[in-house]
C-alpha positions in Angstrom: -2.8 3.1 2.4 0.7 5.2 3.1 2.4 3.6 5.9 5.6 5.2 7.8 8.6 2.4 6.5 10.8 3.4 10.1 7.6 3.7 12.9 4.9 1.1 10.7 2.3 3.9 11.3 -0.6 4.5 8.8 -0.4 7.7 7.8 -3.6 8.2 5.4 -5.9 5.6 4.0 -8.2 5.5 0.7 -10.9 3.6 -0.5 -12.7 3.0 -3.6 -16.5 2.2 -3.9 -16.7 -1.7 -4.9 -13.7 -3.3 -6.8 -11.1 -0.7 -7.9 -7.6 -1.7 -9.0 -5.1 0.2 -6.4 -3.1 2.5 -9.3 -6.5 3.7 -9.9 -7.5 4.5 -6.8 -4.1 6.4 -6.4 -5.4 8.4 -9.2 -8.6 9.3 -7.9 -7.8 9.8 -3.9 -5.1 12.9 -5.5 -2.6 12.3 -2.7 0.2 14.4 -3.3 3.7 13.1 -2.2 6.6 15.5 -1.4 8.9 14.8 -4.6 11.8 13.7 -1.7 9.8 11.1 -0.3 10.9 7.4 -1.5 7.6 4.7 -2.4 8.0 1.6 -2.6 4.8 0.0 -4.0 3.9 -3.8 -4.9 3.0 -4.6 -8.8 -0.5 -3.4 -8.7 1.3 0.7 -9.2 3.1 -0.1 -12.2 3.1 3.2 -14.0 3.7 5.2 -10.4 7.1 6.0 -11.5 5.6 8.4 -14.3 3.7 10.3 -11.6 5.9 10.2 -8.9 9.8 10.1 -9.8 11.0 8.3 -6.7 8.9 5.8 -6.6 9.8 1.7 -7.0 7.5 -1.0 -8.1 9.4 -4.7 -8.9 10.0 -5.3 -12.7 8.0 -8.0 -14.0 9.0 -10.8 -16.4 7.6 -11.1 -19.7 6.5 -14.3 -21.4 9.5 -14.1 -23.5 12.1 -12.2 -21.6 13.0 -13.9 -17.9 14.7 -11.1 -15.4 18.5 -11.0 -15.1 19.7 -11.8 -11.9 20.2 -8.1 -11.0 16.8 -7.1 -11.5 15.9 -10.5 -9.4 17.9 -9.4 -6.6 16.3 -5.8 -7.0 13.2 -7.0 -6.6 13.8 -9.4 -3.7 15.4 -6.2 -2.0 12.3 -4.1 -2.8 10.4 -6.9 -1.1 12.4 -7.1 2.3 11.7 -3.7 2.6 8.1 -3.8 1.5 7.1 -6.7 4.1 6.9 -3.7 6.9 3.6 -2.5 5.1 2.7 -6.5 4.3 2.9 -7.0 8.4 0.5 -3.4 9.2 -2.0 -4.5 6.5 -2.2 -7.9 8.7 -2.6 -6.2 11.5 -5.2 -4.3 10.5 -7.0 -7.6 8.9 -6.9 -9.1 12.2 -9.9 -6.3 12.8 -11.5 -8.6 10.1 -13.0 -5.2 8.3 -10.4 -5.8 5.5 -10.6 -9.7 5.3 -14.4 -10.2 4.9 -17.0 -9.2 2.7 -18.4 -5.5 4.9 -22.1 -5.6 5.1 -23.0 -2.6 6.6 -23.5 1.2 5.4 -21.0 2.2 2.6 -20.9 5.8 4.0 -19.1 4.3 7.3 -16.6 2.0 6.1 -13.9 4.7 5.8 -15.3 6.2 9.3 -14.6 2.6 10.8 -11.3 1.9 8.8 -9.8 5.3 9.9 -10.8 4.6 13.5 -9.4 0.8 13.4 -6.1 2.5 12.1 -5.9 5.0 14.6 -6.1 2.5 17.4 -3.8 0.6 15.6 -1.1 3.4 15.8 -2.1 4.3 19.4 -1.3 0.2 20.2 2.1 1.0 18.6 2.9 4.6 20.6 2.3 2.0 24.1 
């Protein structure tokens, strides 16, 4: 899901059939991001910054190395700015389409999902 940081609108959504990690499902919707635009994605796009150069995932510790304070504080910054999207994804779970197991016909769920987020960002223009 792209969501507009400044107005928390969903821009464009994508979905996988059954479980499919999200850098994957990057891969296969083929969005194409203008070069200028800045994403900030959680730990589940690591590798985005090969495909898209200004993009910014938080550095993760290893077993062995523990993150300097800098890269700490660069990833609780990333995070304060990331919560916009966190708070839009529980809106949209409120809907309960995203919390719970869906149980109808496969061939809708993106149907309902894109309607769900357009009256979402219709709530938001009131």
């Amino acid at each position: 899901m792209v969501v507009n940081g400044r107005t928390r609108q969903v821009i464009c959504t994508a979905h996988g059939r059954g479980p499919v990690h999200d850098f994957a499902l990057y891969k296969q919707s083929k969005l194409d991001l203008h070069e200028s635009l800045e994403v900030l994605a959680d730990s589940g796009y690591q590798g985005l910054s090969k495909v898209h150069g200004k993009s910014r995932t938080p550095k993760k510790r290893s077993k062995k190395i523990q993150l300097t304070t800098d890269e700490r504080r660069a990833n609780r910054e990333l995070s304060r700015r990331r919560i916009v999207v966190e708070n839009v994804i529980r809106s949209l779970k409120i809907f309960r389409i995203l919390l719970e197991r869906y149980r109808n016909r496969r061939k809708r769920f993106s149907l309902r999902f894109n309607l769900i987020a357009g009256l979402y960002n219709f709530e938001l223009n009131l």
